[in-house]
C-alpha positions as CSV (number, residue, x, y, z in Angstrom):
1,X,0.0,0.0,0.0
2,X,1.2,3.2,-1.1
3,X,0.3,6.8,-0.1
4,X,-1.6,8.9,-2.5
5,X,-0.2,12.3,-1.6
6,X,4.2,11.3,-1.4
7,X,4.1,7.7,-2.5
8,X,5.6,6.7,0.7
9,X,4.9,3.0,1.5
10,X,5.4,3.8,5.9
11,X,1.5,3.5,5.9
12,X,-0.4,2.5,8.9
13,X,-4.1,1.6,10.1
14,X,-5.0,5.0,11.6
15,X,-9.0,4.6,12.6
16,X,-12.4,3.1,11.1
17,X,-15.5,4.9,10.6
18,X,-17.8,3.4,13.1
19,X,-21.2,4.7,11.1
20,X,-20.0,4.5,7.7
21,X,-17.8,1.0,8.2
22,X,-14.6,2.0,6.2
23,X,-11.1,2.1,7.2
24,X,-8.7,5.2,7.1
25,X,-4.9,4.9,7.0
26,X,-2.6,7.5,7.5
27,X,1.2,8.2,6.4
28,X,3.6,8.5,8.7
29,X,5.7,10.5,6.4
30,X,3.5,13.7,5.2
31,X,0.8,13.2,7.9
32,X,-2.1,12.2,5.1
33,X,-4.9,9.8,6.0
34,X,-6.8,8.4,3.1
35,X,-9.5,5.4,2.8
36,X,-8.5,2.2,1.8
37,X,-9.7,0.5,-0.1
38,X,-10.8,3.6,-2.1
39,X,-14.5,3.4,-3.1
40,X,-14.5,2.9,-7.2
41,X,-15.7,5.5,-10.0
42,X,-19.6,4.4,-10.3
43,X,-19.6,4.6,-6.5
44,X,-18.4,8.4,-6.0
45,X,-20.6,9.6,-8.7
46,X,-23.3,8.4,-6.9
47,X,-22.8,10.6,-3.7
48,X,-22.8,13.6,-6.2
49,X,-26.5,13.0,-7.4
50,X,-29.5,15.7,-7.2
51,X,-30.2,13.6,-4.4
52,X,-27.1,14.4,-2.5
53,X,-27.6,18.6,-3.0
54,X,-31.2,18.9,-1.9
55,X,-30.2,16.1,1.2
56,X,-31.9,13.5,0.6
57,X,-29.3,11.3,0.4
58,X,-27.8,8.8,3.3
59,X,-24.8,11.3,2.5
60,X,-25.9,14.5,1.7
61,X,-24.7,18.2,1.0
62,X,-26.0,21.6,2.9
63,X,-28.1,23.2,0.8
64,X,-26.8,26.6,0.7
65,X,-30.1,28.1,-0.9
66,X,-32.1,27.0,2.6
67,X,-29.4,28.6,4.8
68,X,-29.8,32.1,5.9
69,X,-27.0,34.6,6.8
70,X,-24.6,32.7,4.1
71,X,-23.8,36.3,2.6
72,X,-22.1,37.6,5.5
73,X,-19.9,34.2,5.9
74,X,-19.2,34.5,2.0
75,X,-18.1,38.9,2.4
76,X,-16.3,37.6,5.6
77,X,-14.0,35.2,3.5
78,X,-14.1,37.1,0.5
79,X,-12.9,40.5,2.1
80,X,-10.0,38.7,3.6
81,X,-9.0,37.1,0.8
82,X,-8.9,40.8,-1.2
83,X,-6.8,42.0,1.9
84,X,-4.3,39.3,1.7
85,X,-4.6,39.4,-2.5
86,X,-3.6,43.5,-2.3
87,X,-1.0,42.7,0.5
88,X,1.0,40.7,-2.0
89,X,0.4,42.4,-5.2
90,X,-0.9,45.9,-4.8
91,X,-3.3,45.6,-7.4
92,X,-7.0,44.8,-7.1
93,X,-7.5,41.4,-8.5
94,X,-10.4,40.7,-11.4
95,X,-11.3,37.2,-11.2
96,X,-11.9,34.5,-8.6
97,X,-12.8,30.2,-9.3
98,X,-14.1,28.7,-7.1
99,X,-13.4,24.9,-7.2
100,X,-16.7,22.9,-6.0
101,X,-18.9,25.8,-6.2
102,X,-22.0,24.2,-5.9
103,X,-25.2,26.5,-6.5
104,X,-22.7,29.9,-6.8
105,X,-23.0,31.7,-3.7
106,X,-19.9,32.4,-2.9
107,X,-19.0,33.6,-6.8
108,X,-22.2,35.6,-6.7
109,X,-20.9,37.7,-3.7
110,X,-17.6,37.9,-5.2
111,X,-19.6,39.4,-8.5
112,X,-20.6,41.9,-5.9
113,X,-17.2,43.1,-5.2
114,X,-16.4,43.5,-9.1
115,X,-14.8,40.3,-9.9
116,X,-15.5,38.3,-12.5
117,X,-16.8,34.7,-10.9
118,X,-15.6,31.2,-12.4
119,X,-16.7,27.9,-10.9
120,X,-15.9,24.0,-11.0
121,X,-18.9,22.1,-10.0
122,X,-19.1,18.2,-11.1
123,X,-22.8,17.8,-10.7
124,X,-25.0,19.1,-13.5
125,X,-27.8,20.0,-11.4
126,X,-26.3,22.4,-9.0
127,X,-23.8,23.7,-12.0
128,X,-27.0,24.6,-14.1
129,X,-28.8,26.6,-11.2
130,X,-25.5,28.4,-11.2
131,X,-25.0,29.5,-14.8
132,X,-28.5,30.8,-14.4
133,X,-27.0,33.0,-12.1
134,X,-25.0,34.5,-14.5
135,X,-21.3,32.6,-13.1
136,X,-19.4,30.8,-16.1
137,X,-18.9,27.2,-14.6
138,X,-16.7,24.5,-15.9
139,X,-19.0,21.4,-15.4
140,X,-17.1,18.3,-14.3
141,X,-14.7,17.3,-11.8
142,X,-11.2,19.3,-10.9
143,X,-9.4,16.4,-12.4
144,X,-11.2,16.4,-16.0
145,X,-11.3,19.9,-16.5
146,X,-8.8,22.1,-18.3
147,X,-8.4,25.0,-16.6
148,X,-6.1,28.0,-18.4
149,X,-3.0,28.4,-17.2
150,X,-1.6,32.0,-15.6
151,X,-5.3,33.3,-15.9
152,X,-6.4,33.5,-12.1
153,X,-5.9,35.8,-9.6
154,X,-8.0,33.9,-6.6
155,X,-8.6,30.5,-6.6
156,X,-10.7,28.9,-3.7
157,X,-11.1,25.3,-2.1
158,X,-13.5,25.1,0.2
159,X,-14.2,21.6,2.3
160,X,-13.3,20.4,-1.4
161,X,-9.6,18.6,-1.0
162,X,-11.2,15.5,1.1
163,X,-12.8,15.0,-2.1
164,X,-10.3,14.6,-4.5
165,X,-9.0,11.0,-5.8
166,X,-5.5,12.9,-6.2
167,X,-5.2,15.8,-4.5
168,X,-1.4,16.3,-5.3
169,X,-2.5,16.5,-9.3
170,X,-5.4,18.6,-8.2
171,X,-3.5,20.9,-6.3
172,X,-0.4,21.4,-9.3
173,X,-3.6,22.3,-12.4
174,X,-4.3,25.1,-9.5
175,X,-1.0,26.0,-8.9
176,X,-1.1,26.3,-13.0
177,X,-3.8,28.2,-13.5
178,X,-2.7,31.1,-10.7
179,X,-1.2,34.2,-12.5
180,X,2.1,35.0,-9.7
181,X,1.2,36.1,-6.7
182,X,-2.0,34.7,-7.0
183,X,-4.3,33.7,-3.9
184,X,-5.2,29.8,-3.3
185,X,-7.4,29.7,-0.2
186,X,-8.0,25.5,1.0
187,X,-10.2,24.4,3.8
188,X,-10.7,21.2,5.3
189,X,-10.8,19.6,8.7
190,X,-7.9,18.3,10.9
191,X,-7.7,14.7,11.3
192,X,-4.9,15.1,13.9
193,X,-6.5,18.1,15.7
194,X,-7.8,16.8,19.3
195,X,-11.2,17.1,18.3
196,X,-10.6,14.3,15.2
197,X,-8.7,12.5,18.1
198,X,-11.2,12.4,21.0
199,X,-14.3,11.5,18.8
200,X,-12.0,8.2,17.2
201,X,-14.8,6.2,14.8
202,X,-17.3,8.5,15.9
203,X,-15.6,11.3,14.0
204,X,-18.1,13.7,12.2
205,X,-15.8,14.0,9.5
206,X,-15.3,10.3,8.3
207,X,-17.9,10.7,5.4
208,X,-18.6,8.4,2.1
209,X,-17.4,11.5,-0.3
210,X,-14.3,11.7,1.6
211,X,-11.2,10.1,0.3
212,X,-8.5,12.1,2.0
213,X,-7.9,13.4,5.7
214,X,-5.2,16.2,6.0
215,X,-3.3,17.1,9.2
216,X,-2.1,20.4,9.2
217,X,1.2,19.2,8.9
218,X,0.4,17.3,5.5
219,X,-1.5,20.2,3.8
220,X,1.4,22.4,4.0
221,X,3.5,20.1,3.0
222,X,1.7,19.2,0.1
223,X,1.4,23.4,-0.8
224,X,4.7,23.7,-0.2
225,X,5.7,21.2,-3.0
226,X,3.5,22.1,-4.8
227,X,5.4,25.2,-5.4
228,X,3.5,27.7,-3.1
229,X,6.6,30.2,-1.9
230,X,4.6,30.9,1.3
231,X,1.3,29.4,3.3
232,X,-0.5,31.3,5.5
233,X,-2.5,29.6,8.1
234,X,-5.5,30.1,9.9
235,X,-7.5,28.5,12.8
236,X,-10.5,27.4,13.0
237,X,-11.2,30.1,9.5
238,X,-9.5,33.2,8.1
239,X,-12.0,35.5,8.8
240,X,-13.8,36.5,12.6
241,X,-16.4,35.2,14.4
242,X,-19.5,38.0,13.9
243,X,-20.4,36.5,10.3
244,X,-21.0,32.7,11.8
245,X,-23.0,34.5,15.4
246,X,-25.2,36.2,12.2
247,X,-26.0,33.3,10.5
248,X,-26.5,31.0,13.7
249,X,-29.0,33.7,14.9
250,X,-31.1,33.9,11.7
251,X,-31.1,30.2,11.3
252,X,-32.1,29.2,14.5
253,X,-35.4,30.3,17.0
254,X,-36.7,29.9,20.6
255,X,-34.2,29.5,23.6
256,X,-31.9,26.9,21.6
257,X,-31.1,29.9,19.2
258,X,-29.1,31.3,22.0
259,X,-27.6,28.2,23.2
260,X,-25.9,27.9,19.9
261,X,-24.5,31.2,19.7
262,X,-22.5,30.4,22.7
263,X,-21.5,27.0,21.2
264,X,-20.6,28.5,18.1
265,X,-18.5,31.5,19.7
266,X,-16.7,28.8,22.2
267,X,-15.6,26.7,19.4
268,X,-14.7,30.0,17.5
269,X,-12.4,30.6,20.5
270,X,-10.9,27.2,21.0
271,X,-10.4,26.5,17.3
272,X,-7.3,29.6,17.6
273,X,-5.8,27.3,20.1
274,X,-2.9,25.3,18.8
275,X,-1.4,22.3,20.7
276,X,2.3,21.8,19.3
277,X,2.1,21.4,15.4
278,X,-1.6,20.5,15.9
279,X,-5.3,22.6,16.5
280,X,-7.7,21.4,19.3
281,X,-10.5,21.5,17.0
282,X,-11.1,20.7,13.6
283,X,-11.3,23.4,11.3
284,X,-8.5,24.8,9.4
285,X,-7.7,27.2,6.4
286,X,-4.2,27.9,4.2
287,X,-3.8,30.6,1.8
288,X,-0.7,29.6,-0.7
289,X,0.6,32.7,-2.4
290,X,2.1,32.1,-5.8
């Protein structure tokens, strides 16, 4: 057994998804876990059907068009990816892809701020709803699509890398199609944050659609060679807290509205807490600069 990400063959039985029933190995080398034995083609186009975007599936996706409040998390991410765009280039940048971009929120609030919205999306249903929207979308997955090379200034990843049957590949054609200095802003969970630890098999993050679990350690390794000349990283996300209070409150009523607020700004609070090379909970962003 080899690893997916270095090709290292130090590869060892890391933890089993107790709802799902698979097994996840991790290397010891660049701190990657993946599933093995990887599920095959039919099966991961299946968890991408309609099914899976309006949740009806076993394994389904958020549907962004029932959540309220998204727009302030979207202006939150988006303004600080401008900030750190400008703090590298000192030019406004024009155009933003957004890899997995689902029904086009996020583009459509970066159309807001005068850039000119891209998207990958492998499902035709959601891609559709978001060409209606006026966002030019590339309709297949990362690794089928030929993206131009040199052409954009921000790139985004969101909770798309897990994913990915070769994240390494998928990670160079972005790496490609950045113009220098160009943005590429990843998020994804840590599987060796405490959180990942604590829960074991019981792990909310041990999904079907996911392939591949990145430490910290292993996601800026892999940016790194890559051929990102610096990472920036943030915990639990890049941008603050008020955008997620927002969207809790508008999403939630009664007395259990406010119980979550306090949940949401605790976990805000201990995500920024770091524990050697690792985060005690789960989230985690990079930003590779070009």
């Amino acid at each position: 057994m080899k690893c997916g990400i270095c090709g290292s063959t130090n590869v060892k039985f890391f933890e089993r998804s107790k709802r799902y029933n698979f097994d996840v190995f991790m290397c010891s080398d660049c701190k990657v876990g993946f599933r093995y034995p990887m599920p095959g083609e039919e099966e991961i186009e299946r968890f991408y059907s309609k099914d899976y975007y309006l949740g009806n599936n076993y394994y389904s996706y958020l549907d962004e068009r029932k959540v309220k409040g998204s727009s302030f998390v979207w202006r939150g991410r988006l303004n600080k990816l401008l900030q750190v765009y400008k703090s590298f280039n000192n030019i406004k940048p024009s155009n933003i892809l957004d890899i997995g971009c689902s029904f086009g929120g996020l583009l459509l609030e970066a159309s807001k701020l005068g850039l000119k919205p891209y998207g990958v999306e492998i499902s035709s249903y959601s891609s559709s709803y978001a060409k209606r929207r006026g966002i030019e979308v590339f309709e297949r997955s990362l690794e089928d699509v030929d993206l131009p090379e040199s052409f954009f200034d921000i790139v985004t990843m969101i909770e798309v890398i897990e994913h990915l049957s070769d994240p390494f590949k998928s990670v160079e054609k972005v790496f490609d199609s950045l113009k220098k200095g160009g943005v590429f802003l990843v998020q994804t969970a840590n599987i060796l944050g405490v959180q990942s630890i604590f829960w074991g098999g019981n792990y909310h993050y041990y999904l079907p659609g996911h392939l591949y679990y990145f430490s910290n350690t292993g996601l800026r390794k892999l940016l790194k060679a890559v051929g990102f000349r610096e990472v920036l990283e943030f915990y639990p996300v890049e941008f603050g807290v008020v955008p997620k209070l927002i969207k809790v409150y508008l999403n939630n009523k009664g007395i259990g509205k406010y119980a979550k607020l306090v949940k949401t700004g605790i976990y805000h609070t201990l995500g920024k807490i770091r524990i050697g090379d690792a985060c005690l909970m789960s989230s985690m962003v990079m930003i590779g600069i070009k």
